[in-house]
C-alpha positions as CSV (number, residue, x, y, z in Angstrom):
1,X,78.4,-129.9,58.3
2,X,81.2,-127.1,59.2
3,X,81.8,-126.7,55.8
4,X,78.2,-126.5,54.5
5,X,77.7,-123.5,57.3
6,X,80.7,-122.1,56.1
7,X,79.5,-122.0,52.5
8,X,76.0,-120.6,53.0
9,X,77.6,-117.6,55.3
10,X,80.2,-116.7,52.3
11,X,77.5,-116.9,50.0
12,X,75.4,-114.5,52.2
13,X,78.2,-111.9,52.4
14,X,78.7,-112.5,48.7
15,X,74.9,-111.0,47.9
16,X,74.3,-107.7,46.9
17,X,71.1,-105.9,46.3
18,X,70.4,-104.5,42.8
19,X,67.4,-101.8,43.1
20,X,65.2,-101.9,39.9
21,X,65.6,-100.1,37.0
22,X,63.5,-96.3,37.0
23,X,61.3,-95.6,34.5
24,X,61.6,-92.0,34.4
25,X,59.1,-91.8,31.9
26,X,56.6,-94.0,33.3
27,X,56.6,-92.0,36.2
28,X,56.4,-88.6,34.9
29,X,53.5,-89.6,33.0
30,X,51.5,-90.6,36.4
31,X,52.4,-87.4,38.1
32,X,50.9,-85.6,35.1
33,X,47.8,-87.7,35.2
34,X,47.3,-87.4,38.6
35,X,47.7,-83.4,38.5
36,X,44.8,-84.1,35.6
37,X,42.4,-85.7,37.8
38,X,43.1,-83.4,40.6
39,X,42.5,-80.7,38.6
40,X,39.4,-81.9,36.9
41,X,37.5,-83.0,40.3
42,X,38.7,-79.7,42.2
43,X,37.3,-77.4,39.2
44,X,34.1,-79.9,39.3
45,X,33.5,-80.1,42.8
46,X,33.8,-75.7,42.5
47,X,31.3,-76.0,40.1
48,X,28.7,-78.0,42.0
49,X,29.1,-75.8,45.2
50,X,28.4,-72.8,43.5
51,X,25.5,-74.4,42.3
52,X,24.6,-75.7,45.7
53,X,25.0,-72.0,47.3
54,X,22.9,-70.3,44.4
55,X,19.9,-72.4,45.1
56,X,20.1,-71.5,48.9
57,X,20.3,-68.0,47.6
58,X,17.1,-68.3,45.4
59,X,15.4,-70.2,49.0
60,X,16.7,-70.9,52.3
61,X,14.5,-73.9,52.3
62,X,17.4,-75.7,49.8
63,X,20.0,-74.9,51.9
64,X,19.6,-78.6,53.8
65,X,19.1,-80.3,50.4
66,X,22.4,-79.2,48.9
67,X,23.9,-81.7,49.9
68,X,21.8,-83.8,47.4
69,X,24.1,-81.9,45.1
70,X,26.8,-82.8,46.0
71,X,26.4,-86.1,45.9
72,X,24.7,-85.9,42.5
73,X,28.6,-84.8,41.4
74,X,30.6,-87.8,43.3
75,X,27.9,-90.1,40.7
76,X,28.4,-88.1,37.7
77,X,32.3,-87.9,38.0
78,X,33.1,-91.2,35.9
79,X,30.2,-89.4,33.1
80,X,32.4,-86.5,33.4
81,X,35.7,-87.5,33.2
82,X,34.4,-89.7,29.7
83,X,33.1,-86.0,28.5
84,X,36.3,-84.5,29.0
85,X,38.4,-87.6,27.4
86,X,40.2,-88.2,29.8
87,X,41.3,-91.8,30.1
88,X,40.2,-93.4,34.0
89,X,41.8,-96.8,32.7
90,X,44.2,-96.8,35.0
91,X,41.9,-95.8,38.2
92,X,42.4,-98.2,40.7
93,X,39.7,-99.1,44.0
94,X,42.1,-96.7,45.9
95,X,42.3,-93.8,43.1
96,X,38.5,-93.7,43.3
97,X,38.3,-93.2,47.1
98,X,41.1,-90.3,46.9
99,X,39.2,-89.1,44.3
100,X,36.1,-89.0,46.2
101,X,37.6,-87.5,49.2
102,X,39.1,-84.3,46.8
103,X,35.9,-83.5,45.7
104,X,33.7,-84.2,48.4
105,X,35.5,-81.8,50.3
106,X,36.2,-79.1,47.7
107,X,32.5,-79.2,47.5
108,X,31.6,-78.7,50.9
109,X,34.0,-76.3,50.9
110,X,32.7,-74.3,48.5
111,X,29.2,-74.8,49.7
112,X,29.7,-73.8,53.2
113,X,31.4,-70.5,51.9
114,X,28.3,-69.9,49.8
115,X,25.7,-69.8,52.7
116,X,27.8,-67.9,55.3
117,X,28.8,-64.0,55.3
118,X,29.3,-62.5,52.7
119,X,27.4,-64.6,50.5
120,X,24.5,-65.3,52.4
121,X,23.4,-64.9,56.2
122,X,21.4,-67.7,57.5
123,X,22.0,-67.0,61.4
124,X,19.2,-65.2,63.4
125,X,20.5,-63.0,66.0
126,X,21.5,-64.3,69.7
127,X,20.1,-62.7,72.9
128,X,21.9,-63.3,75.9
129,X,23.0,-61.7,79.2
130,X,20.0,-59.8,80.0
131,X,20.4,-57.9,83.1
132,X,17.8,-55.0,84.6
133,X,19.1,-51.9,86.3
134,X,17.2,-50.6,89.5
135,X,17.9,-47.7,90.5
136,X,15.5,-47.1,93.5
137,X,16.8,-43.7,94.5
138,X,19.5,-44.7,97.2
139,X,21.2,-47.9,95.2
140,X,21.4,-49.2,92.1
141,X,20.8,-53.0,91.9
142,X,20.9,-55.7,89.0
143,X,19.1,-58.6,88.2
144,X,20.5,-61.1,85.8
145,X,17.9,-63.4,84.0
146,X,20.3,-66.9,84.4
147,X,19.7,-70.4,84.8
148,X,19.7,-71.7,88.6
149,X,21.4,-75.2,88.9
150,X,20.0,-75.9,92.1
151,X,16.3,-75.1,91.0
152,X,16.6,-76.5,87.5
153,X,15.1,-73.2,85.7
154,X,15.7,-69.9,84.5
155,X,15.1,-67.0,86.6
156,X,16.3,-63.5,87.9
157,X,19.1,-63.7,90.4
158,X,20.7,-60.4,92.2
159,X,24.2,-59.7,91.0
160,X,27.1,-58.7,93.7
161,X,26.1,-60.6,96.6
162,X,23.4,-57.8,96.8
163,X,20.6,-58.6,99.8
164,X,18.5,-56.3,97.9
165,X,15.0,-58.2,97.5
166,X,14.1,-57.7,94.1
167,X,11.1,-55.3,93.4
168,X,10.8,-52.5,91.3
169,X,8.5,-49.1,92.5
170,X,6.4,-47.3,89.8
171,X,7.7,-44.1,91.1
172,X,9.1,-41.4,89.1
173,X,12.3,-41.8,91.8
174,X,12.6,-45.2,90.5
175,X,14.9,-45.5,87.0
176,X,14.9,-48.9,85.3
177,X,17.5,-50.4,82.9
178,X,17.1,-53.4,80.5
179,X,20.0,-54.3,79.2
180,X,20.9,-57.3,77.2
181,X,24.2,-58.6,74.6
182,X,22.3,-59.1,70.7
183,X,25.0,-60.2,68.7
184,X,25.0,-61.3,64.7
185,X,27.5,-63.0,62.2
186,X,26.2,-59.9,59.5
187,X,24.9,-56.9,60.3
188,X,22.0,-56.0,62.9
189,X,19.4,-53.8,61.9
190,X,17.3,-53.3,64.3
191,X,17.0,-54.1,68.3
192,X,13.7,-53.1,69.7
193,X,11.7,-53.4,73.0
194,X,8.1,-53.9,74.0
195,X,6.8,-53.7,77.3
196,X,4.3,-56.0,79.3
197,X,3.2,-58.2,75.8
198,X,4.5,-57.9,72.1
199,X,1.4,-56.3,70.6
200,X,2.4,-53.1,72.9
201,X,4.6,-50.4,71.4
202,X,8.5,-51.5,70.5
203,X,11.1,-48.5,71.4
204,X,14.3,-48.6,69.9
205,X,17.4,-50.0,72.2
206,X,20.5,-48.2,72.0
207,X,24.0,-49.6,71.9
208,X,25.6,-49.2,75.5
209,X,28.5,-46.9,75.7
210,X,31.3,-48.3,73.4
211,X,30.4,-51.7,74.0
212,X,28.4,-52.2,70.5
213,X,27.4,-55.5,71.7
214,X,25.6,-54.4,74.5
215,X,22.0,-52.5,73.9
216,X,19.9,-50.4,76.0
217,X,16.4,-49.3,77.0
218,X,15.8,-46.7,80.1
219,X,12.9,-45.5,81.9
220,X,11.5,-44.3,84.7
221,X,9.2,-45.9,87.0
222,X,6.0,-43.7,86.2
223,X,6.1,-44.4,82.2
224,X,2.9,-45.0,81.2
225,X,1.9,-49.1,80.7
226,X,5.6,-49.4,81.5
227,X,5.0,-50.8,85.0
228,X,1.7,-52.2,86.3
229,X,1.7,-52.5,90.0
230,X,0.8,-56.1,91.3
231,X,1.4,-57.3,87.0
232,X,5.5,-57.8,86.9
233,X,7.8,-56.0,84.8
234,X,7.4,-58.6,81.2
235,X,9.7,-57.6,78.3
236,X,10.0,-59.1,74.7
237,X,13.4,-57.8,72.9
238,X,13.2,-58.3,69.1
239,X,16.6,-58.2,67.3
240,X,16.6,-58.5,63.2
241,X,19.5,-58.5,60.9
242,X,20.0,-57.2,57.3
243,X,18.9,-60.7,55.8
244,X,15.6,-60.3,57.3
245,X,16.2,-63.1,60.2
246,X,15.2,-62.1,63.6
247,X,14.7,-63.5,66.9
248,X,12.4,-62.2,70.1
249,X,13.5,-63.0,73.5
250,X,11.3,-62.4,76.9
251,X,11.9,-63.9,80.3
252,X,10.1,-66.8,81.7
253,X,9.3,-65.3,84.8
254,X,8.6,-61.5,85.7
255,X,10.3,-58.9,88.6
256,X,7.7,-57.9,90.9
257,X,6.1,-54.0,90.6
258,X,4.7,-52.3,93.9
259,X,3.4,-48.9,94.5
């Protein structure tokens, strides 16, 4: 038995690995065949974004249905490859799936590029942070249009720990503010204002200082059908970009107006 064991060990230190012969040819032709295909589906994939993007461009109502488009490419890719004689033979289960994956995402790449600045703007403007100035002669107060967590809504809410109680007098001592950030991923066009509904009279907002985000309207408390004593101070803001989209904010609730 001692011998036996010492047999088998010499014979284990005896083996020696031999690592299989390369075939330097073999493999150079892969890697060229696999640059082919990546190639092929990346310059594919370009091609069915572009076309994906242009029909958004023609109407925004085939932005959602590019996608269709894209999938229409991952069924035609074994049609197109044939076209282009180029020999799939070797395409394995795992070649598709990689292959897939290239030009799913090349597309959507593409795609997503087409429909967002500069291309295309689909985004409608944001309105946000809306705040009114009061000056009332003596103070200036603000009211920020926010949502209350402990009353489950939106409503105005005095800013700085103010104890002011939030009214506004139609006097001409009085000097009111609106204020609000309108923001856009292209260029705005326009940022307008209407007083107590939106069929009244829009008036122009102005950017706020050097804050560009920030825009403007001021008047004074004895306007005319700006403030209606015992009505509220309503306010729609309208906000439009260069692609035509636009969005029109007004408050859910109104600041009081007395005499």
């Amino acid at each position: 038995m001692a011998k036996k064991r010492k047999k088998d060990k010499k014979e284990e230190e005896e083996y020696e690995f031999t690592p299989p012969e390369f075939d330097e040819q073999e493999f150079l032709q892969k890697e060229i065949k696999d640059t082919k295909t990546a190639i092929l589906t990346i310059g594919y994939a370009i091609v069915f974004g572009i076309i994906a993007g242009g029909l958004a461009a023609i109407d925004k109502a085939l932005v959602a249905p590019g996608i269709l488009i894209g999938l229409a490419g991952i069924v035609s890719l074994r049609y197109f490859y044939k076209l282009m004689n180029f020999d799939i033979s070797h395409f394995t289960r795992r070649s598709w799936v990689g292959t897939i994956g290239s030009f799913f995402m090349t597309f959507l790449a593409i795609w997503v590029l087409m429909i967002n600045v500069p291309f295309m703007d689909l985004a409608t403007p944001s309105v946000d942070k809306v705040v009114v100035w009061v000056d009332d002669g003596s103070a200036l107060h603000g009211l920020e249009y926010k949502f209350v967590q402990t009353r489950g809504v939106y409503d105005w809410v005095v800013m700085n720990n103010d104890t002011w109680t939030p009214v506004i007098h139609a006097t001409s001592t009085t000097t009111v503010n609106i204020t609000a950030r309108v923001a856009d991923n292209g260029h705005l066009s326009l940022v307008e204002v209407a007083i107590g509904s939106q069929t009244s009279s829009f008036w122009p907002m102005t950017a706020q200082g050097t804050l560009k985000a920030r825009y403007q309207y001021q008047f004074a408390g004895n306007t005319p059908d700006h403030l209606v004593v015992g009505q509220g101070l309503l306010f729609y803001i309208h906000a439009q970009d260069r692609a035509g989209n636009s969005i029109t904010f007004y408050p859910l609730t109104t600041i009081p107006v007395v005499a």
